[in-house]
Backbone as JSON Lines, residues from 0, in Angstrom:
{"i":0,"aa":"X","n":[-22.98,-16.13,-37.21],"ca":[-21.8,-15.72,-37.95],"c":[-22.14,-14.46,-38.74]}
{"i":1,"aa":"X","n":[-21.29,-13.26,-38.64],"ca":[-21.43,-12.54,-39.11],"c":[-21.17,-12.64,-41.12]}
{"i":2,"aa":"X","n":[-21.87,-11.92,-41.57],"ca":[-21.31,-11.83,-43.06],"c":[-20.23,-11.8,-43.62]}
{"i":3,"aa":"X","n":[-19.57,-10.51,-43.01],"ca":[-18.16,-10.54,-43.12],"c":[-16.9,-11.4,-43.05]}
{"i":4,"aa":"X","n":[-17.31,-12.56,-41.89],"ca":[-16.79,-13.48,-41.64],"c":[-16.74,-14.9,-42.15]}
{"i":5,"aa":"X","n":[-17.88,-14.83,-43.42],"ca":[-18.32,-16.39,-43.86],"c":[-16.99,-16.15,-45.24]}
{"i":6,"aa":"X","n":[-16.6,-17.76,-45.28],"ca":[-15.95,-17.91,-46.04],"c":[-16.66,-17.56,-47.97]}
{"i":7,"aa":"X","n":[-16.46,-17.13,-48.69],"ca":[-17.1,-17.71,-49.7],"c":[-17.4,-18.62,-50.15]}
{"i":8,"aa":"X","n":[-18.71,-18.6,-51.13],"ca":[-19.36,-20.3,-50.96],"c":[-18.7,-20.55,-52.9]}
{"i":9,"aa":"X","n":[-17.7,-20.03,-53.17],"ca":[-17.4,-20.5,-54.45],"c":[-16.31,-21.31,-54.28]}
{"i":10,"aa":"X","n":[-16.32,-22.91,-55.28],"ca":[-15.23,-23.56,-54.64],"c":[-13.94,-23.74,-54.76]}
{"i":11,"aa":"X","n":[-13.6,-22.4,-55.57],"ca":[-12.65,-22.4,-55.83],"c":[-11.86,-21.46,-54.77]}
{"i":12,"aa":"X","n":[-12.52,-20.67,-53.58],"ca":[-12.07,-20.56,-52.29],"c":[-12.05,-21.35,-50.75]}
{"i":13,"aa":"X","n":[-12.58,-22.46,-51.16],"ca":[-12.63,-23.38,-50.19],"c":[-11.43,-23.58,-49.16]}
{"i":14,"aa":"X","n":[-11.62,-23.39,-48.42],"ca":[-9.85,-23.65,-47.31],"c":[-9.69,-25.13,-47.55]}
{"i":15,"aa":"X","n":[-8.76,-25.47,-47.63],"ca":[-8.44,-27.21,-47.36],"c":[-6.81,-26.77,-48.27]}
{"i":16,"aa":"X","n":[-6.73,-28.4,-48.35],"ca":[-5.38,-28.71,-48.58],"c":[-5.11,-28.24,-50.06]}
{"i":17,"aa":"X","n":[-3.68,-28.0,-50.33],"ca":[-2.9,-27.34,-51.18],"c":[-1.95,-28.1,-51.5]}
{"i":18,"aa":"X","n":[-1.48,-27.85,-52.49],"ca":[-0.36,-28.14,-53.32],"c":[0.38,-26.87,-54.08]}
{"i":19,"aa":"X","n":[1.9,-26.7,-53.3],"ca":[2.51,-25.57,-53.84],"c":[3.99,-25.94,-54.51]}
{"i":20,"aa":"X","n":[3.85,-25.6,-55.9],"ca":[5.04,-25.88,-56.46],"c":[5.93,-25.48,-56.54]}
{"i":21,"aa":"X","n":[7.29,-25.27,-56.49],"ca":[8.15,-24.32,-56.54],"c":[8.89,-24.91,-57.63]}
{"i":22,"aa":"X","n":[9.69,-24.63,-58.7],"ca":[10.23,-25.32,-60.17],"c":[11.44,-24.97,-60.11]}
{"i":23,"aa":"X","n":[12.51,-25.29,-59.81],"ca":[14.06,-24.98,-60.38],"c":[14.48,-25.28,-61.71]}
{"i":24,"aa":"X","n":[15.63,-24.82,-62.13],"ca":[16.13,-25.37,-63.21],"c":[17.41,-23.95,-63.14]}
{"i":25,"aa":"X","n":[18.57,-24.75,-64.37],"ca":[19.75,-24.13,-64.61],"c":[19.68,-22.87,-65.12]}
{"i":26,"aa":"X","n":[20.49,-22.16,-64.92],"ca":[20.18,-20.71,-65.73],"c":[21.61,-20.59,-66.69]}
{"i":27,"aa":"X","n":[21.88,-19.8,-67.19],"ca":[23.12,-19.65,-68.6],"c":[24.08,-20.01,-67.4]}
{"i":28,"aa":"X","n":[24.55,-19.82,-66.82],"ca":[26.11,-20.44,-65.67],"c":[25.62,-21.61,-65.09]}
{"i":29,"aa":"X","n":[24.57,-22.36,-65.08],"ca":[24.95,-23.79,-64.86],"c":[24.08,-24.09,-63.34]}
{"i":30,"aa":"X","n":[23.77,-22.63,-62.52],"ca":[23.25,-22.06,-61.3],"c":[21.5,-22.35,-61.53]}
{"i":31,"aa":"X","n":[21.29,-23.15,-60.39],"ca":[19.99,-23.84,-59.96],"c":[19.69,-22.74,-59.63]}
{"i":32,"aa":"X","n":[18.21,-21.9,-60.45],"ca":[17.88,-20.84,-59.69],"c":[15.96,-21.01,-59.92]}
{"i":33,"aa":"X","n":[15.15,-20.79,-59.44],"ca":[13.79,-20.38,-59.39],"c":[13.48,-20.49,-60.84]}
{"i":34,"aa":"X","n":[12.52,-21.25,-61.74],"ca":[11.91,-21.17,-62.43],"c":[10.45,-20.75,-62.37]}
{"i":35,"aa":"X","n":[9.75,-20.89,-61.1],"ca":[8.58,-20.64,-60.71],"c":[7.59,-20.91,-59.68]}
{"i":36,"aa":"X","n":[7.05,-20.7,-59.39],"ca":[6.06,-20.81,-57.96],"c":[4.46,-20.63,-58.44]}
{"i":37,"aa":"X","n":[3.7,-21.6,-57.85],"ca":[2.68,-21.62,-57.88],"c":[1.52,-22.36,-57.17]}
{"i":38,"aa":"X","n":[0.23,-22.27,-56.77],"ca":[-0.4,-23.11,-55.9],"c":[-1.58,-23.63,-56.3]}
{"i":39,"aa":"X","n":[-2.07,-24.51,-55.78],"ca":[-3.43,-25.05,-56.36],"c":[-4.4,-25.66,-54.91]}
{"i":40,"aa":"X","n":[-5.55,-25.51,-55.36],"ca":[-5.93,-26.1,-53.79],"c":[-6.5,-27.86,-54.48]}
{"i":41,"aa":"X","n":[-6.25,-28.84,-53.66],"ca":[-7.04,-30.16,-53.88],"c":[-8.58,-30.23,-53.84]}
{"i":42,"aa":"X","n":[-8.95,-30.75,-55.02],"ca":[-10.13,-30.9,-55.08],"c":[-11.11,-32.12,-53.63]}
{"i":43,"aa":"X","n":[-12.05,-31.39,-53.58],"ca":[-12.9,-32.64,-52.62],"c":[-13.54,-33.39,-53.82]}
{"i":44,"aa":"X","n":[-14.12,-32.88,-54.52],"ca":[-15.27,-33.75,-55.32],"c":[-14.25,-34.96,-55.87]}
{"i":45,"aa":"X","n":[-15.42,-36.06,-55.24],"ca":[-14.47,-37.52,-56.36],"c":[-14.86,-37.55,-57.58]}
{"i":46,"aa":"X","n":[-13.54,-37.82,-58.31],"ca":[-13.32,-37.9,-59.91],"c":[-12.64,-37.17,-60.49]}
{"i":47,"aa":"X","n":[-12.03,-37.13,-61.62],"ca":[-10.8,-36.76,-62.44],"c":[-10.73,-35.15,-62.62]}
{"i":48,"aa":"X","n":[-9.97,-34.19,-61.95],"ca":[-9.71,-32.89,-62.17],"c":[-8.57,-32.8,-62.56]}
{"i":49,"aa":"X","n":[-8.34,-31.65,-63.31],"ca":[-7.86,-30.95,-64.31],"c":[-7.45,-29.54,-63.58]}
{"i":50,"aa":"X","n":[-6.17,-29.1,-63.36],"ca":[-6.05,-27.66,-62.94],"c":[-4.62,-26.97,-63.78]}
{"i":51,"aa":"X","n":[-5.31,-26.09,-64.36],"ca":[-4.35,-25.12,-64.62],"c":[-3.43,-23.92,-63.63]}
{"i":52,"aa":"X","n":[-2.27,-24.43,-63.29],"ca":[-1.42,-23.39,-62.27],"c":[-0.82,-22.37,-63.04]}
{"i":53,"aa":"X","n":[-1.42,-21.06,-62.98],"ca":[-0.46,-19.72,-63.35],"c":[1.32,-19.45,-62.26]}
{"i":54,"aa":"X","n":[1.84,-20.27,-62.89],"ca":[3.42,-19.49,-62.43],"c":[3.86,-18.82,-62.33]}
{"i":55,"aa":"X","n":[4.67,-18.12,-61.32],"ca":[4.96,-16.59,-61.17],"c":[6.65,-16.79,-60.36]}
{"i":56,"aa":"X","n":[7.54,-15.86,-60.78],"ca":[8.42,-15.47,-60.24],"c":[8.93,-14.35,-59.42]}
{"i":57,"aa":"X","n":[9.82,-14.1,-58.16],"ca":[9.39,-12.45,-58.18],"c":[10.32,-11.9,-58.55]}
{"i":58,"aa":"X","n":[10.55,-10.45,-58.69],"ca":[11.9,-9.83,-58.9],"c":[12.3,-9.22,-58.51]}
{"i":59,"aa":"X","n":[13.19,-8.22,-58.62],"ca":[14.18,-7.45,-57.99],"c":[13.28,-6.38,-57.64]}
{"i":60,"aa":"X","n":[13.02,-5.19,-56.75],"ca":[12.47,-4.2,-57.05],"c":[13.77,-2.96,-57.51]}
{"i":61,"aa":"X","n":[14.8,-3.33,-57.53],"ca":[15.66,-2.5,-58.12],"c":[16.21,-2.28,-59.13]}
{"i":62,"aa":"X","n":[17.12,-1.89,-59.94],"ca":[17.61,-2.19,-61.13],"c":[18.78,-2.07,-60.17]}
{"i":63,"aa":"X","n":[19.95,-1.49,-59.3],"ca":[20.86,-2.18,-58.22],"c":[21.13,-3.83,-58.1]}
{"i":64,"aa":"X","n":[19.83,-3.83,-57.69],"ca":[19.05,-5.42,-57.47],"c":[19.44,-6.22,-58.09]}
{"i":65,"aa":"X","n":[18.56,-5.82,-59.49],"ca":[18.78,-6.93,-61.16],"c":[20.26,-7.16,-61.24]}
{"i":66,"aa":"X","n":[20.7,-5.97,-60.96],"ca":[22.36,-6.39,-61.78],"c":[22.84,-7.19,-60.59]}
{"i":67,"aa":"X","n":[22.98,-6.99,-60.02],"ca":[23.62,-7.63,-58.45],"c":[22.75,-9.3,-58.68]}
{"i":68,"aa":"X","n":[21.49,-9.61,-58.74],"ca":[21.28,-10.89,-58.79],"c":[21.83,-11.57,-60.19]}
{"i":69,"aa":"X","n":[21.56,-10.87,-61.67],"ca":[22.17,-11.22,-62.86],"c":[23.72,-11.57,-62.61]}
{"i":70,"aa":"X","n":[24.58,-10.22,-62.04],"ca":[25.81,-10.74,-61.83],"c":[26.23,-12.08,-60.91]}
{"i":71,"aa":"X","n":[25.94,-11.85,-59.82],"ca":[26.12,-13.49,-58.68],"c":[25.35,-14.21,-59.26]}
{"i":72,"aa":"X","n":[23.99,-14.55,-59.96],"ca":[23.78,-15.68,-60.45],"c":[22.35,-15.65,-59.77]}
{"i":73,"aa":"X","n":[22.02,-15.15,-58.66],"ca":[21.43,-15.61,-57.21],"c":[20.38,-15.07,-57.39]}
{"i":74,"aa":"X","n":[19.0,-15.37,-58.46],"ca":[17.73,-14.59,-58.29],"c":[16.87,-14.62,-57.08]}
{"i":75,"aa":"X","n":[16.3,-13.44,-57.09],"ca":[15.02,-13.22,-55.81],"c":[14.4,-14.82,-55.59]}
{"i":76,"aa":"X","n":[14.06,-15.09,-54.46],"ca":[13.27,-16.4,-54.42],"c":[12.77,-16.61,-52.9]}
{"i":77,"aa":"X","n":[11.42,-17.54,-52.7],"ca":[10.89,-17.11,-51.43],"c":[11.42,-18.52,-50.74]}
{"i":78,"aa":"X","n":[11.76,-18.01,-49.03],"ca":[12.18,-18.94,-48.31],"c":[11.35,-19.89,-47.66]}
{"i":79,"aa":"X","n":[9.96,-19.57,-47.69],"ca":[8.6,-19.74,-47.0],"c":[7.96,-19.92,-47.89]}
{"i":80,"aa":"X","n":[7.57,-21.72,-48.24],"ca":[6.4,-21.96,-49.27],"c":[5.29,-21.1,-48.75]}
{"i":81,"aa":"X","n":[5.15,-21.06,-47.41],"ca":[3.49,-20.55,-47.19],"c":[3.04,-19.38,-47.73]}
{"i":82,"aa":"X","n":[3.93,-18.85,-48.0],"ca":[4.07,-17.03,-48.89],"c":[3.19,-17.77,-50.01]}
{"i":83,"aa":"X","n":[3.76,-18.54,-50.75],"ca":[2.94,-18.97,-52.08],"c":[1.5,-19.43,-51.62]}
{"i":84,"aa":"X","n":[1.16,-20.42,-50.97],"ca":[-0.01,-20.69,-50.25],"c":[-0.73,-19.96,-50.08]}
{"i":85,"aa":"X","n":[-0.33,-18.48,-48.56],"ca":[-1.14,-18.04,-48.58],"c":[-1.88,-16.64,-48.83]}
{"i":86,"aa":"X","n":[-0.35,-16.3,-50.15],"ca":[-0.74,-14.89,-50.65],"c":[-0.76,-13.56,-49.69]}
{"i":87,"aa":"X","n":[-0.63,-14.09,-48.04],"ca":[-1.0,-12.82,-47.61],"c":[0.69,-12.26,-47.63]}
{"i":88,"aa":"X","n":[0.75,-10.73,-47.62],"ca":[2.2,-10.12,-47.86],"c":[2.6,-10.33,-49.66]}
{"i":89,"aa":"X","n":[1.66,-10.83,-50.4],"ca":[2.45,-10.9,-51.38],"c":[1.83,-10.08,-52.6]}
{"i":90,"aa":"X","n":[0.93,-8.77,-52.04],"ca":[0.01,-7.58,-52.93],"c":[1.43,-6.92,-52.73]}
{"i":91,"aa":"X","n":[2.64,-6.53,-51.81],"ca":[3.36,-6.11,-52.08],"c":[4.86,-6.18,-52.66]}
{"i":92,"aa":"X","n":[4.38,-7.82,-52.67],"ca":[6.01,-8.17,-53.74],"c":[5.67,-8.25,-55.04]}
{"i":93,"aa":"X","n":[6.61,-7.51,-55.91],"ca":[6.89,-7.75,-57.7],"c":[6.92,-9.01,-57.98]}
{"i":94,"aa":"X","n":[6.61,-9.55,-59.04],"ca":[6.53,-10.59,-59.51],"c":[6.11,-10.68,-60.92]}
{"i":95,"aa":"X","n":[6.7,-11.52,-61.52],"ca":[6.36,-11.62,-62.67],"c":[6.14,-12.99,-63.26]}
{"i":96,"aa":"X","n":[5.48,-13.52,-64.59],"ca":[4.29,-14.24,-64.85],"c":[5.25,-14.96,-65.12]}
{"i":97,"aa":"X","n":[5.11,-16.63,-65.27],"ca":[6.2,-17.19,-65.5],"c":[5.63,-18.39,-66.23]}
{"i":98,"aa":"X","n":[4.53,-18.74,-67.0],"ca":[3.62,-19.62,-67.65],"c":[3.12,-20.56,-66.66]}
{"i":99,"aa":"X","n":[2.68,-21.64,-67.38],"ca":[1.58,-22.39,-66.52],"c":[1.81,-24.13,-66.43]}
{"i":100,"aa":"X","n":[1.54,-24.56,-65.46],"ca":[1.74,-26.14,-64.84],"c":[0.1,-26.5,-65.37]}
{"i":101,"aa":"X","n":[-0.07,-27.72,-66.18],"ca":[-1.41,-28.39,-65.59],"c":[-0.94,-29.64,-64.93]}
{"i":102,"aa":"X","n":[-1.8,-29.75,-63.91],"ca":[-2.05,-31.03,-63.09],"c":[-3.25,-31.71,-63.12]}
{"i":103,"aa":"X","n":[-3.09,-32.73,-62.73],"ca":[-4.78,-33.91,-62.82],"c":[-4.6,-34.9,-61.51]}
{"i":104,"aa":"X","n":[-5.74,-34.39,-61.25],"ca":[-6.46,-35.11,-60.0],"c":[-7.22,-36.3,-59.98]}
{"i":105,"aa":"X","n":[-7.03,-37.54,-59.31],"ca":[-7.45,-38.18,-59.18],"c":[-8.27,-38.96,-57.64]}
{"i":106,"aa":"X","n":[-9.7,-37.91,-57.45],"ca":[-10.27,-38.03,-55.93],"c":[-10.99,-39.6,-55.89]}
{"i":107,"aa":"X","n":[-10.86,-40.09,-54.7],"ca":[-11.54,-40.93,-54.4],"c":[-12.65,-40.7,-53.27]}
């Protein structure tokens, strides 16, 4: 195996299974819209983990955009959990920080 090709040995890049959240809630008109997105990977090690998820939303890249989603109600939002998963395509979408989920793990 080439170098280039080895996964990193830190485990917080480990490939395996995921958990991706996506959060709704009402906005001022009453309209179920995106509160946030975020992912976490499942721990292997057995015993009690603790993960902090940074939340993120994306946005308009327009100010066209903003007003047009502010007016209909209808914010930016992704159709494809795997976008959240797997980050690739998403160095070029806006987004913005949207606070944080903790979760707790319980491995056997």
């Amino acid at each position: 195996v080439q170098p280039w090709c080895q996964a990193p040995s830190h485990p917080h890049f480990l490939a395996g299974p995921q958990i991706v959240l996506s959060v709704y809630g009402p906005d001022f008109f009453g309209h179920d819209v995106v509160r946030g997105y975020g992912a976490v990977h499942v721990p292997f090690v057995p015993g009690r983990h603790k993960r902090t998820i940074a939340m993120f939303v994306p946005e308009s890249s327009s100010m066209l955009q903003q007003f047009t989603s502010w007016f209909t109600g209808r914010r930016p939002e992704f159709t494809d959990p795997k976008v959240v998963a797997q980050g690739e395509g998403r160095e070029v979408t806006r987004v913005r920080s949207q606070g944080f989920v903790t979760v707790s793990f319980n491995v056997m």
